[in-house]
Structures are given as structure tokens and as C-alpha cells.
TORPA-112110 format. One line per 10 residues: number of its first residue (from 1); their letters; for each residue x, y, z of N, C-alpha, C. Coordinates in steps of 0.02 Angstrom, whole numbers. Atoms other than C-alpha are relative to their C-alpha. Layout:
N
NUM = a = X:Y:Z:X:Y:Z:X:Y:Z; ...
END
This chain:
231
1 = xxxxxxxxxx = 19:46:-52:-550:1214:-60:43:11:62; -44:-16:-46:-476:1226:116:-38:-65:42; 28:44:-52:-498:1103:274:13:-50:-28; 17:68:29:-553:919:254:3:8:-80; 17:0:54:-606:949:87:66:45:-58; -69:-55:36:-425:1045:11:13:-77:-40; -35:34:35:-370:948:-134:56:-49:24; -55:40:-14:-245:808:-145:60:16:-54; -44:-17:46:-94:895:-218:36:-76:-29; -40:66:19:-11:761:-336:38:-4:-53
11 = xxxxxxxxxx = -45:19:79:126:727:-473:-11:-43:-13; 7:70:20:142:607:-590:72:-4:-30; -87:16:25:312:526:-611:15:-69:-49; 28:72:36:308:402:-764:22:50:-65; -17:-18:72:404:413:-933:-35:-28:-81; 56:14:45:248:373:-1040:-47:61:-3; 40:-61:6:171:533:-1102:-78:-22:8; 73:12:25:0:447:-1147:-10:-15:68; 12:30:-73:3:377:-970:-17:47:16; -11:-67:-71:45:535:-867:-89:34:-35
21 = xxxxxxxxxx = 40:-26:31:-95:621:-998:-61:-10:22; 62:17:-17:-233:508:-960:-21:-2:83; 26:-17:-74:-220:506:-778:-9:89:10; 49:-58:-22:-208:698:-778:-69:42:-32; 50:5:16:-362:698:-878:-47:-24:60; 37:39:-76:-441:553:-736:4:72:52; 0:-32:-82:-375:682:-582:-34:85:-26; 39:-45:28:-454:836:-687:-69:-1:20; 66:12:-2:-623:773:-670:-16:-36:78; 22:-8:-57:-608:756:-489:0:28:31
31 = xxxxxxxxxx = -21:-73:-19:-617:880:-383:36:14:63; -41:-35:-53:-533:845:-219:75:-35:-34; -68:-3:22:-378:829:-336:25:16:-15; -33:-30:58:-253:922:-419:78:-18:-15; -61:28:33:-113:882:-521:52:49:-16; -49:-54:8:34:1000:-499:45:-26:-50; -66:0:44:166:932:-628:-19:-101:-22; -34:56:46:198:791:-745:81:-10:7; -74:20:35:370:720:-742:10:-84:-11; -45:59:38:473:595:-846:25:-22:25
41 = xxxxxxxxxx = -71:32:-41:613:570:-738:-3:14:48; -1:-9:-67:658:567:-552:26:73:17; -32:-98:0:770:728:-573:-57:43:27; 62:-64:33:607:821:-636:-37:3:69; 74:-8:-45:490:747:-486:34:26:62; -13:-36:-69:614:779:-332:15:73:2; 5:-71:11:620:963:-398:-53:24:22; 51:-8:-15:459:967:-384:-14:14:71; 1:-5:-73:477:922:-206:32:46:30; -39:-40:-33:607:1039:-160:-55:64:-11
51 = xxxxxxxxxx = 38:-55:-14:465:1167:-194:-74:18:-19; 76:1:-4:289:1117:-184:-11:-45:62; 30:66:-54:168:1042:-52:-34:-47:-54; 27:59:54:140:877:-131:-24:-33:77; 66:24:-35:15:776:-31:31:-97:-15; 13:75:49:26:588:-149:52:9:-35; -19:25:55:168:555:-275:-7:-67:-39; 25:54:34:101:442:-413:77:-24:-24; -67:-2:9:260:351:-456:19:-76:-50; -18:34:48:320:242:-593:41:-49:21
61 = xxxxxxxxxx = -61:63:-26:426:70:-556:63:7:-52; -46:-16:43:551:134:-700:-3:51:-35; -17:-54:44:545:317:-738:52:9:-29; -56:-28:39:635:358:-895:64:-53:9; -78:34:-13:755:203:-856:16:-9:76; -30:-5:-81:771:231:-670:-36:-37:44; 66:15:-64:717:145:-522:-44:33:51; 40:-25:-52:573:199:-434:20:-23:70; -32:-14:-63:660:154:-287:35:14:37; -59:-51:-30:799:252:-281:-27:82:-8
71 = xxxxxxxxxx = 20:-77:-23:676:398:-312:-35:3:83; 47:-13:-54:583:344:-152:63:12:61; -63:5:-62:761:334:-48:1:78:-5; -31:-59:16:818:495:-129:-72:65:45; 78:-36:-22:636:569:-77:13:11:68; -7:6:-76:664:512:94:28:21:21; -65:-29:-20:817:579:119:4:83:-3; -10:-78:-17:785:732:70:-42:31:42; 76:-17:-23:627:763:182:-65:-13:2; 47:-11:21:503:743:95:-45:-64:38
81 = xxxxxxxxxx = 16:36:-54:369:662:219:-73:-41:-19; 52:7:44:234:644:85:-41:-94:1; 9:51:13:152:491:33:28:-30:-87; -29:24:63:204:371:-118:-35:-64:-33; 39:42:29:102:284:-233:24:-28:-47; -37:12:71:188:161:-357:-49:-16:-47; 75:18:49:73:149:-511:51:-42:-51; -48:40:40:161:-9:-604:-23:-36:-74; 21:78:41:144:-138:-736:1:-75:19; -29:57:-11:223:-248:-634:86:2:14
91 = xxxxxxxxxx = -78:-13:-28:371:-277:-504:7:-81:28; -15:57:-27:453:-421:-432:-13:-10:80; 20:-1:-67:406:-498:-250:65:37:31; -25:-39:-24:565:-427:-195:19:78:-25; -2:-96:0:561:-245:-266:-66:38:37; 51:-35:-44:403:-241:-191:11:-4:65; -17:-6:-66:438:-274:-24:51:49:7; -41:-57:-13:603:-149:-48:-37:80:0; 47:-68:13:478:0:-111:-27:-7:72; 35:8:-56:379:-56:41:28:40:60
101 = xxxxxxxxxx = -44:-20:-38:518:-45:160:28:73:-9; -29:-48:14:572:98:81:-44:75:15; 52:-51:-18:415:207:136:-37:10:-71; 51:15:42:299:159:-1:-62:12:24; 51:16:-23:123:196:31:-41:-53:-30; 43:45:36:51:76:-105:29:-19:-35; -1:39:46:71:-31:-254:-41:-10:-39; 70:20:35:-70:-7:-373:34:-22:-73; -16:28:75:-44:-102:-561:-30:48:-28; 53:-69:41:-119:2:-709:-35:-27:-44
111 = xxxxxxxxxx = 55:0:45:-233:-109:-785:-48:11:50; 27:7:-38:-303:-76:-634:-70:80:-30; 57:-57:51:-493:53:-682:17:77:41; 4:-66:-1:-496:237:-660:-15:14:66; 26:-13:-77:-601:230:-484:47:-27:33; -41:-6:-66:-499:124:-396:53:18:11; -61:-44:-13:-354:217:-435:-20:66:25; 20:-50:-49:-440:379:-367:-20:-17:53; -10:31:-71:-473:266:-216:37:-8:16; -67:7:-32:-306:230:-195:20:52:19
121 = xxxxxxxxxx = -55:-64:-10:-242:393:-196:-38:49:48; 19:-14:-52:-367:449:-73:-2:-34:80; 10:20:-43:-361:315:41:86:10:31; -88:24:6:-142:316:17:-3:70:51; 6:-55:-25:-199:492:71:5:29:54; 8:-9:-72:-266:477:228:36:-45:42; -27:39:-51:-125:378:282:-20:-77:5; -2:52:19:-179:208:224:45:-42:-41; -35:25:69:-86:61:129:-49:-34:-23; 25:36:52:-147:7:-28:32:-41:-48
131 = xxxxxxxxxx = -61:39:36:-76:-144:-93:-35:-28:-54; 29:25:40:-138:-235:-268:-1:-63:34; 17:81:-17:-219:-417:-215:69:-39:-40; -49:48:38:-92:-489:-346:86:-6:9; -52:-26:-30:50:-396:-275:17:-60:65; 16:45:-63:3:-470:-97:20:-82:-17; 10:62:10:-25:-653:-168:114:-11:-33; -46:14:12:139:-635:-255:59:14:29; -56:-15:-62:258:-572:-102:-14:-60:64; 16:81:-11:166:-719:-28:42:-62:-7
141 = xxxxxxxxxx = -22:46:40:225:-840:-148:83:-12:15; -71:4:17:401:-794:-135:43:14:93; 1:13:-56:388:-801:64:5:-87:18; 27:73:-23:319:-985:62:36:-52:6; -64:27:-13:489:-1050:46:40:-17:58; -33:-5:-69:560:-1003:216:-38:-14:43; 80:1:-36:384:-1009:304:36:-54:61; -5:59:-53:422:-1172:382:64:-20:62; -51:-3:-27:581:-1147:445:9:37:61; 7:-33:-59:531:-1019:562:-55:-21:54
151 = xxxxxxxxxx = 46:30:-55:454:-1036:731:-61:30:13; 54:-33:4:282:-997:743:0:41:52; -7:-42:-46:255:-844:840:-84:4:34; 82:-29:-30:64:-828:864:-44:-54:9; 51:33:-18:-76:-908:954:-46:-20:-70; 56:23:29:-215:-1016:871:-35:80:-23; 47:-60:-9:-326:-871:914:28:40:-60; -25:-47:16:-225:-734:862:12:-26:-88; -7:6:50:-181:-818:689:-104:-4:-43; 78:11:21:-397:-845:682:-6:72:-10
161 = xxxxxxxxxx = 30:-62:24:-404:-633:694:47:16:-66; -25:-36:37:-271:-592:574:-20:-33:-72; 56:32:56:-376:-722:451:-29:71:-31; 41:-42:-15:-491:-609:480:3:75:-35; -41:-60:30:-382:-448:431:-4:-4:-51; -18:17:45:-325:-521:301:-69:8:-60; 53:-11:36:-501:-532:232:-45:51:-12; 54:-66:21:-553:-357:256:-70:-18:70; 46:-28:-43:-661:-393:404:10:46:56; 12:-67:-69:-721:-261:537:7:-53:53
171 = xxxxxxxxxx = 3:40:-63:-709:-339:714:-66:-49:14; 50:26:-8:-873:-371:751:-18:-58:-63; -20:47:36:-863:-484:588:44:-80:6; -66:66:2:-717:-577:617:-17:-34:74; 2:26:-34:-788:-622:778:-63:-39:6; 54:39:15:-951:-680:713:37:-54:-36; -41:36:24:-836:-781:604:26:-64:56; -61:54:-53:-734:-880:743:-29:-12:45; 56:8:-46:-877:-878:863:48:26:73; -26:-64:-49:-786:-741:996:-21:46:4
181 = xxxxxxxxxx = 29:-79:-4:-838:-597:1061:37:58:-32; -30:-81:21:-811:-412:1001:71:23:31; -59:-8:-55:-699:-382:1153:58:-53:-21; -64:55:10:-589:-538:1133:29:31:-53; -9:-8:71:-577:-483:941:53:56:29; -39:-64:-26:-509:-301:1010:61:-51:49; -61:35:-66:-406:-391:1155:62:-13:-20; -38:40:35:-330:-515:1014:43:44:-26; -39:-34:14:-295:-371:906:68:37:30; -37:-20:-38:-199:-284:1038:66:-20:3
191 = xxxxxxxxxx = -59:46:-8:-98:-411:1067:64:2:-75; -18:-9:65:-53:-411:880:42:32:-24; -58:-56:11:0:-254:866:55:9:64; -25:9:-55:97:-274:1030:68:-25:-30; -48:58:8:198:-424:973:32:59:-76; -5:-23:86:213:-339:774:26:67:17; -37:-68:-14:233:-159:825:-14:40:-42; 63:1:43:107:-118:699:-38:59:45; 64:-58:-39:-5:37:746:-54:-9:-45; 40:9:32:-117:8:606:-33:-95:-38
201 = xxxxxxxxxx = 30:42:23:-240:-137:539:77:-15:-65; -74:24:31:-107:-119:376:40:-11:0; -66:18:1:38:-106:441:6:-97:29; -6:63:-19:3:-275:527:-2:-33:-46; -17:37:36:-24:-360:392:62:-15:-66; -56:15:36:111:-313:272:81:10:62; -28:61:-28:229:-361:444:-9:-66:-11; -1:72:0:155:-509:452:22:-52:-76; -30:28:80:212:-547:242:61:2:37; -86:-9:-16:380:-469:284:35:-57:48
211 = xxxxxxxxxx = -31:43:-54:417:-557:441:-14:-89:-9; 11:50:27:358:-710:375:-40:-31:48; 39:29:-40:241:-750:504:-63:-28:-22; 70:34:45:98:-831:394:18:-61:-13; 0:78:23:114:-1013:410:-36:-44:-23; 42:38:39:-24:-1057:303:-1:59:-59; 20:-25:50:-41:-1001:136:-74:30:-25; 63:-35:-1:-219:-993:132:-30:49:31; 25:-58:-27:-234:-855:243:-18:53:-60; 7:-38:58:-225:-777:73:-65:-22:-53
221 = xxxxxxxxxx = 60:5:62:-390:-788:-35:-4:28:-61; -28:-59:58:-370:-726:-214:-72:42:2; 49:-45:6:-480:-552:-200:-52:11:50; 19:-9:-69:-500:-551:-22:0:49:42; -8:-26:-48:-425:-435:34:-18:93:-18; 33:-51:6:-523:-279:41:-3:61:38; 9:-53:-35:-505:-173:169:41:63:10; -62:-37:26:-324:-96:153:30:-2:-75; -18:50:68:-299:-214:18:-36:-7:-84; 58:-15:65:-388:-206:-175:31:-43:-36
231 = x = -24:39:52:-391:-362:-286:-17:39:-57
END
């Protein structure tokens, strides 16, 4: 394959043989994928890096004992400019936000099915984040504490588009929604990423967790959020 269509070189970093097994079975039977190496431990996968183009690392929240987020520092540090996919069981609201910070591209769980983990790792691909809905709801949760304490930063409006975001709508959506035009919708956004500093639809929204700028809880719908986002 070459061009658009060239594989998504990818490891798998996860000290569960049957695990690593069945996904490179899954990335076998697709074809813009290939699976250069299995490893156990972090050692094994930043070797890897020191001498392959890797594309995606699929990445474990405790290889072999270790934190997956001292492989993503160690990653970083050494170069490597890749993307990083944590494939978990389950992390705490603050290890996820540190992975995050840490140049995470995603957070997918693993009861999560076969497709939308080959969606993830194509969309993580093209430079998207993909966060698990439950993930989201639960970095939420452990926000909602401080929430009130801070000073609201954003317009009526502006908190009506990032609703909007939040839910996976396209513009023209979110402005049928709020009864605004297309333009305003674009305008609002602007502004958004302006204030946030945000170049992307995602990155705005996992600012707006981080920074704690969500002063309603319900901006969150369980299995809403669809567009960057996958309940």
C-alpha cells in the first residue's frame, strides 16, 4: 500500500498474551493495518520505537506492572511524535487526565467491540481524540467538585455551541438546535477556540473538562458524545 491508503503501522503494548493475540488477529483481518511487534513491557515497546515507523501505539494502563504513563513520558522524550492509544480496563479520573496531558491520543476500555476499536485507531490516526463516553462522564465527575468555585468564563451563547460539541453535532445542527444561524455557529466557534487555544473540535472539549469550564453537569449526556467521543 502506499499514499492515503499505506497501512497503520502499530504495536501492541499489554502484558496479557491472549489480549495482544486477539487484537493481532482483529488488525490481521484488516487491511489498512499492520501490526509490527507485540510487547509485554515498556522496555520491549520503546525499542521498538528507537527503530521502526510506528504510526498508533496501542498501549496498556499497566504493562507488565508499569505505568502506561511513564511509557508515554519516556516516548515523548525520546521523540517519538507518533500517536498513543491507551486500550484499558479501567483508569482513574486523574490518570486519565495525566495520560491526556501527557500526549495521549485516546482512551478506549476493552470491553469495548472489535469495530470500534479499529475506529479508534484510525480515527487516533488521522490526528483525532478518542475518548471512551465513560471515561469522559467520569473525569467529569471528579471535576464537579471545584466547578463552582470558578468564574464562569463563557457566554450564554458560547456555552449553547459547546452543548452542541459535546453532543457530536456538525454546525449546521447545533444551530438548528439553538435557533442561530450557520455563521453565528462558525463565529461562536471561533471565539472558542480563541479563548481555549484549541485548534481542533477535540481539543476543545477535553480543555473545556481540564480547565474546568463546564458549569453544568448536564452538558454531559450518557452516550452522547459521538463525534470525537464513543460511548
Amino acid at each position: 500500500m502506499s499514499g492515503k491508503d499505506a497501512a497503520h503501522t502499530t504495536p501492541i503494548v499489554d502484558d496479557h498474551p491472549l489480549f495482544r493475540e486477539g487484537l493481532a488477529r482483529l488488525f490481521a483481518s484488516e487491511p489498512d493495518f499492520e501490526m509490527i511487534a507485540q510487547c509485554s513491557t515498556s522496555a520491549e515497546a520503546l525499542e521498538v520505537l528507537s527503530r521502526s515507523t510506528v504510526d498508533v501505539v496501542l498501549l496498556d494502563f499497566e504493562p507488565g506492572g508499569e505505568q502506561g504513563n511513564h511509557f508515554i513520558a519516556s516516548a515523548r522524550q525520546s521523540g517519538y511524535t507518533g500517536r498513543i492509544l491507551m486500550v484499558t480496563a479501567g483508569m482513574s479520573a486523574k490518570e486519565s487526565s495525566a495520560a491526556l496531558k501527557l500526549g495521549a491520543s485516546g482512551i478506549l476500555l476493552k470491553h469495548s467491540s472489535p469495530s470500534t476499536l479499529a475506529n479508534a485507531v484510525r480515527l487516533v490516526a488521522q490526528g483525532e481524540l478518542w475518548v471512551d463516553q465513560k471515561v469522559i462522564q467520569q473525569m467529569a465527575d471528579a471535576l464537579q467538585g471545584d466547578q463552582q468555585s470558578l468564574p464562569r468564563t463563557f457566554t450564554k451563547r458560547e456555552d449553547q455551541v459547546l452543548r452542541g460539541v459535546f453532543e457530536g453535532l456538525i454546525n449546521k445542527e447545533i444551530a438548528a438546535k439553538i435557533g442561530m444561524s450557520e455563521d453565528s455557529v462558525k463565529a461562536t466557534l471561533k471565539q472558542l477556540f480563541l479563548k481555549t487555544g484549541a485548534r481542533t473540535r477535540s481539543q476543545l472539549v477535553l480543555i473545556a473538562l481540564e480547565e474546568s469550564f463546564l458549569v453544568n453537569k448536564k452538558l454531559l449526556n450518557p452516550g452522547s458524545l459521538t463525534f470525537f467521543f464513543q460511548s
